[in-house]
N, C-alpha and C positions, 0 to 999 in steps of 0.2 A: 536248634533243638534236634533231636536225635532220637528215634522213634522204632521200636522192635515189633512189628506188625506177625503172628503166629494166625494163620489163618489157611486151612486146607484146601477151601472153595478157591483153585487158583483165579479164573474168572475175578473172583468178588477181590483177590488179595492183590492182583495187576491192576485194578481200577483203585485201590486205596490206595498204592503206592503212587500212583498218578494224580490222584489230587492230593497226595499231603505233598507233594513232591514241587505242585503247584502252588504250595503255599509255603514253599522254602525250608521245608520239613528234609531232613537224613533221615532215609528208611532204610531198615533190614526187612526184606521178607524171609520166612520160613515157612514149611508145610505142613511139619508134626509136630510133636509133641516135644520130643529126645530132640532136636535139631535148635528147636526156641528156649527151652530149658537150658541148653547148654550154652546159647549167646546172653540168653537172661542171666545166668551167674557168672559172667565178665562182669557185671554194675556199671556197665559204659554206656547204658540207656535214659535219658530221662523220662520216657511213658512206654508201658509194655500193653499192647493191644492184642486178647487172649481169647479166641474162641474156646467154648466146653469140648465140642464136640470131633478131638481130632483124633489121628492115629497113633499109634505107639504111645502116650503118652498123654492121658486126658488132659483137656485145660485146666480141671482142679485139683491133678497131680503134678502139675510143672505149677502151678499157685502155690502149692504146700511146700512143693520141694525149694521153691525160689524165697519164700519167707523162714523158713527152718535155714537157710544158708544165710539169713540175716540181709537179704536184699530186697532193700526199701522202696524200690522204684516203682510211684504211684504205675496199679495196674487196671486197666478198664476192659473188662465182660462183654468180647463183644457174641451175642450167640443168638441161635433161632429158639433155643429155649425159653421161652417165656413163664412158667408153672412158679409161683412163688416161692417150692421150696426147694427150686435149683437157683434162683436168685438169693438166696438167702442160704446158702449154699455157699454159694461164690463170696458171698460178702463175710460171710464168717470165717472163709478161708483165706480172708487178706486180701482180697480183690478192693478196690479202694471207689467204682462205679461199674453202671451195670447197663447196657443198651441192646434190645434186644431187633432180633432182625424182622421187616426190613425197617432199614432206618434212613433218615433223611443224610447225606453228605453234611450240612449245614450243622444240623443238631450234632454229628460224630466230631466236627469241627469245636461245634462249643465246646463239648465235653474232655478234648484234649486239653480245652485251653483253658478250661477251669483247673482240671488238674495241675495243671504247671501252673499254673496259679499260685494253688493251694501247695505245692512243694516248697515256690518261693517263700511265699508265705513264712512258713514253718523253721525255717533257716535262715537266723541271720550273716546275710549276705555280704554286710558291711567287716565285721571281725568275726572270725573260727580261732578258735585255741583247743590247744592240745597238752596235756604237758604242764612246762613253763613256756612255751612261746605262746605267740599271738599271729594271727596273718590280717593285717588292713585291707582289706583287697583294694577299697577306692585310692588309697593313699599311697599303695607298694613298698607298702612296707611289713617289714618283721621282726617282731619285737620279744627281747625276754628282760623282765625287770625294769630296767633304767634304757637298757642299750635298746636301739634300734638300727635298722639299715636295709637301703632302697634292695627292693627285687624287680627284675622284669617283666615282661607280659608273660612270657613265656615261664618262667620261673615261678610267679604268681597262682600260674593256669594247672602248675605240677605240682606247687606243695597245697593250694588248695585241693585237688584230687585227693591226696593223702590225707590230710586233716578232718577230710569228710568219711573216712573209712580208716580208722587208726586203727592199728596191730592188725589189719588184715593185708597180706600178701598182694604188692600190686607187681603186673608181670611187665616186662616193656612192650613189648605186643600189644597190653590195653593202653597201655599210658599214650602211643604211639594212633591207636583207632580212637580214642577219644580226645587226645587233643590236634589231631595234624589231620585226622580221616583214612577212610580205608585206601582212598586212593589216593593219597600221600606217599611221596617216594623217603620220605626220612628214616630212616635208620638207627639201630641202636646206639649208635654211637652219636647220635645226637642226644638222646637222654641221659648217655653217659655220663654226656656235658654239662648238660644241666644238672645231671645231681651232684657234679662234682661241686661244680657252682654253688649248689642250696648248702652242703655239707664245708663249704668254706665261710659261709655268711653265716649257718648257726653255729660255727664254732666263734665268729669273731666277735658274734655276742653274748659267746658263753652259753649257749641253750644244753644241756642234757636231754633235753629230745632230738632224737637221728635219725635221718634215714637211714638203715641196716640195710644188710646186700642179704638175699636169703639165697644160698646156693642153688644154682641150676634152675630158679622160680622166680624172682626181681627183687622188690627190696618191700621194706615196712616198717611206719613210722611207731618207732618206740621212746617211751617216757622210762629214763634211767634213773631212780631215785637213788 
């Protein structure tokens, strides 16, 4: 899991990064406002952890800005604010939970992992469809109509990425930090491969959903009626 930590209190934000770090967590840290905001709308995060109170760019203006750009990714409130109607605040601006400071490590702990919880939850995990295709994730496979045909881990890992964000532009830069890691040495011409790959397997089952190339930007799954 994959985890975007926005928090100004360096002190407080090096110490979060070391226990979630210790619990197998990928963190970004960031200090402002404009800096989290702009890793929050990549959608390469599964929890965004948002203090109110930072610089350039309040918490509940990278909240607003990150949901008006249609990105979903459960976000939790982390701030010394306590006043109910900066909590209520936060929650009506799409913040998804709310923990005010100080807080126990333990308790910041639960509350991520409710959250991921509550994501999985929400999404079935087993088939995404888009279109006319289908994606099996357990089964690796993808299917339009009658036809079907195997994909691989890796294949699987890239057109669910896309199925979960239709008609929105993915670049190879994120496809590359969210499935391989920032310190992944692979390169675009490994996603090349594989989309060439996806784009051979949903022609051979006849799908009219594609991956499209969008110039100079990456590509994005579209339904050609």
């Amino acid at each position: 899991m994959k985890l975007l930590l926005i928090e100004d209190e360096q002190n407080l934000s090096d110490a979060l990064v070391h226990i979630f770090k210790k619990e197998k967590y990928i963190v970004d840290a960031v200090y402002d406002g404009e800096s989290g905001l702009d890793l929050g709308l990549s959608g390469t995060y599964d929890i965004i952890i948002l203090d109110l109170m930072l610089p350039k760019k309040s918490g509940i203006e990278v909240l607003k800005a990150l949901r008006a750009n249609s990105i979903t990714t459960p976000i939790l409130i982390l701030t010394a604010k306590t006043a109910i109607l900066d909590k209520v605040e936060g929650l009506d601006s799409g913040a998804d939970d709310y923990l005010a400071k100080p807080f126990s490590p333990p308790e910041l702990l639960a509350r991520v992992r409710a959250l991921i919880r509550r994501k999985t939850e929400s999404i079935n995990e087993d088939v995404i469809a888009f279109g006319d295709i289908e994606l099996n994730i357990s089964a690796y496979e993808l299917v339009c109509g009658s036809k079907k045909v195997k994909v691989s881990l890796k294949e699987c890992e890239i057109l669910k990425y896309f199925l979960q964000r239709p008609k929105f532009v993915v670049t190879k830069d994120e496809l590359i930090i969210k499935l391989w890691g920032y310190d992944s040495e692979a390169e675009y011409n490994n996603i090349e491969v594989y989309i060439s790959f996806l784009r051979k397997k949903m022609l051979f089952i006849g799908a009219t959903t594609e991956i499209s190339t969008v110039r100079g930007a990456g590509y994005k799954l579209e339904y050609n009626v």
